[in-house]
Every structure is written in structure tokens, then in C-alpha cells.
C-alpha positions as CSV (number, residue, x, y, z in Angstrom):
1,X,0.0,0.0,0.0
2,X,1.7,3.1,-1.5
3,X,0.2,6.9,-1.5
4,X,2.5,10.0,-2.2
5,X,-0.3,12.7,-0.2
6,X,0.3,16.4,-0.6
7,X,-0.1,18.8,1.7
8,X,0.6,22.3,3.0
9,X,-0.3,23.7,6.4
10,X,-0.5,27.6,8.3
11,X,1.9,27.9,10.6
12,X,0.2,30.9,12.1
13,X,-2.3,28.2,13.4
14,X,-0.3,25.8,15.4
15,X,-1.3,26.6,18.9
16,X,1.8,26.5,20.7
17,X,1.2,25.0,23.9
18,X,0.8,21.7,21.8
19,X,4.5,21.8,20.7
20,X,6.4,18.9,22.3
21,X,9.9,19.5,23.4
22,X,11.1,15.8,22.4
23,X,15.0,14.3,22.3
24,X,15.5,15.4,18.8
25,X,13.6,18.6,18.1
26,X,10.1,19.7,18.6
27,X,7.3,17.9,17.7
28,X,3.5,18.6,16.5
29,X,1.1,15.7,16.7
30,X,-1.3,16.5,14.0
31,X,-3.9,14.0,12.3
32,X,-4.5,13.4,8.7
33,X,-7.8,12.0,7.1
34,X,-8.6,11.4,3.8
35,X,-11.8,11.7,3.1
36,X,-13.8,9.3,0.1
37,X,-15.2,12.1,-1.4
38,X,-12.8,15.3,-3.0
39,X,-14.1,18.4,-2.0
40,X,-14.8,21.7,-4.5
41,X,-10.9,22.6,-4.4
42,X,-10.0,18.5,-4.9
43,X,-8.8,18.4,-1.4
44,X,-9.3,15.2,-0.1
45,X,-9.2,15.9,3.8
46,X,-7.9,17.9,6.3
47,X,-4.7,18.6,8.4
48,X,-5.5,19.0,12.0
49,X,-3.9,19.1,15.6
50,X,-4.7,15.5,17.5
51,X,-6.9,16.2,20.2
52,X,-6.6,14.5,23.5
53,X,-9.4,12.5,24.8
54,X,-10.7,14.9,27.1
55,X,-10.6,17.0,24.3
56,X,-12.9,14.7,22.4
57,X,-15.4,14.0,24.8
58,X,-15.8,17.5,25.9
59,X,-16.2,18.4,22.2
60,X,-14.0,21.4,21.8
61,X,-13.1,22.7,18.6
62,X,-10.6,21.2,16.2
63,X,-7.6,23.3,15.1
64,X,-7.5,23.0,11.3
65,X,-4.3,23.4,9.8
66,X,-4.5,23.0,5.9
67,X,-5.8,20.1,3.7
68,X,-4.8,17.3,1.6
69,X,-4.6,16.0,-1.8
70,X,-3.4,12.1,-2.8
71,X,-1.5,12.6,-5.8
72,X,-0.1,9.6,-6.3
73,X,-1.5,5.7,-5.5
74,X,-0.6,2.3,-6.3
75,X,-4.4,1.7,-6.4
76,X,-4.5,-0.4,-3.0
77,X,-5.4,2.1,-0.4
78,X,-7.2,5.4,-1.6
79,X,-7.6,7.2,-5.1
80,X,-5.1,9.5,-6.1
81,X,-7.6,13.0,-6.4
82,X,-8.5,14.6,-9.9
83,X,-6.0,16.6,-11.8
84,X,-7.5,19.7,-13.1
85,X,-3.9,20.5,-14.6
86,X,-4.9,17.6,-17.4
87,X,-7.1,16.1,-19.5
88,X,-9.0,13.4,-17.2
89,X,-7.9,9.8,-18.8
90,X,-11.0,7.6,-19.5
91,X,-11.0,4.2,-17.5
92,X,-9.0,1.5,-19.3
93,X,-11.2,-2.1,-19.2
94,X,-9.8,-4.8,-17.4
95,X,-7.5,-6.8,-19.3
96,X,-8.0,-10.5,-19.7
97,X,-4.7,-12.9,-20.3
98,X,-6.7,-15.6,-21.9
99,X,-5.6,-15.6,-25.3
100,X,-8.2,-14.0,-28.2
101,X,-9.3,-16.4,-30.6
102,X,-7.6,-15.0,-33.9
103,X,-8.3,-15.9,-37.7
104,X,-4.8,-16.5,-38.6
105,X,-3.8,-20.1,-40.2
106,X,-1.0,-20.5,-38.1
């Protein structure tokens, strides 16, 4: 299951008492969901800051970040989203590997 997913996010937005101080660097947990339908712009979900649990269940907002488009798939996992940058390709028919009868004499 391969996907290349494309996405930007506002910096202005991270809230920064989410910012983890870890080992390495600093960290944002953020979650990522991709949608099954593309929206008017052929985003395909959003980017947003993981809530806690208490955050969950006590319903507070969600801190959206940006969007994102799959533009790439190996066809196992999600659709890759509509270019508008070209022509839309018309869906090939499944091939068959049985051989097709032929009129040849040999």
C-alpha cells in the first residue's frame, strides 16, 4: 500500500502549547484523514492538531491546519484526487490474459 499525499499547512495556526519538546527537536502531533469524497478545491481531507481525549469528549473545537490531496497511488489504499492540470484519462477495461481467438492459419 503506497500513496505520495500532498499537503501544506498555516503555521500561524499551530497553537503552541501543543508543541512537544522531544530528544530530537520539537514535535506537533497532528492527524490526517482522507476523506472518500474530494471536496470543491480536490482536497481530499484535512490537516489538523490531535486532540486528547478529554478534548474529544468535551467536544472542543478542532484546530485545522491546511488540507490534503493524494496525488499519487498504487491503487491499494485510496484514489489518487482529480487533476485539473490535465485532461482526465477515461477508465481502461480490465484486461483479460486468456488468449483471443484469432483468424490466422498458423
Amino acid at each position: 500500500m503506497a500513496s505520495i499525499i500532498k499537503t501544506s499547512i498555516n503555521l500561524n495556526a499551530i497553537p503552541k502549547d501543543k508543541i512537544i519538546d522531544g530528544k530530537k527537536g520539537k514535535y506537533l502531533p497532528i492527524t490526517i484523514t482522507i476523506n472518500d469524497e474530494v471536496d470543491q478545491f480536490g482536497n481530499q481531507g484535512p490537516v489538523m492538531v490531535e486532540q486528547s481525549k478529554d478534548e474529544r469528549d468535551s467536544k472542543a473545537p478542532k484546530v485545522y491546519l491546511g488540507n490534503v490531496k493524494v496525488v499519487w497511488t498504487n491503487g491499494q489504499n485510496v484514489d489518487a484526487a482529480p487533476r485539473t492540470d490535465q485532461p482526465q484519462q477515461q477508465a481502461r477495461p480490465a484486461q483479460s490474459f486468456a488468449p483471443e481467438p484469432d483468424d490466422l492459419p498458423f
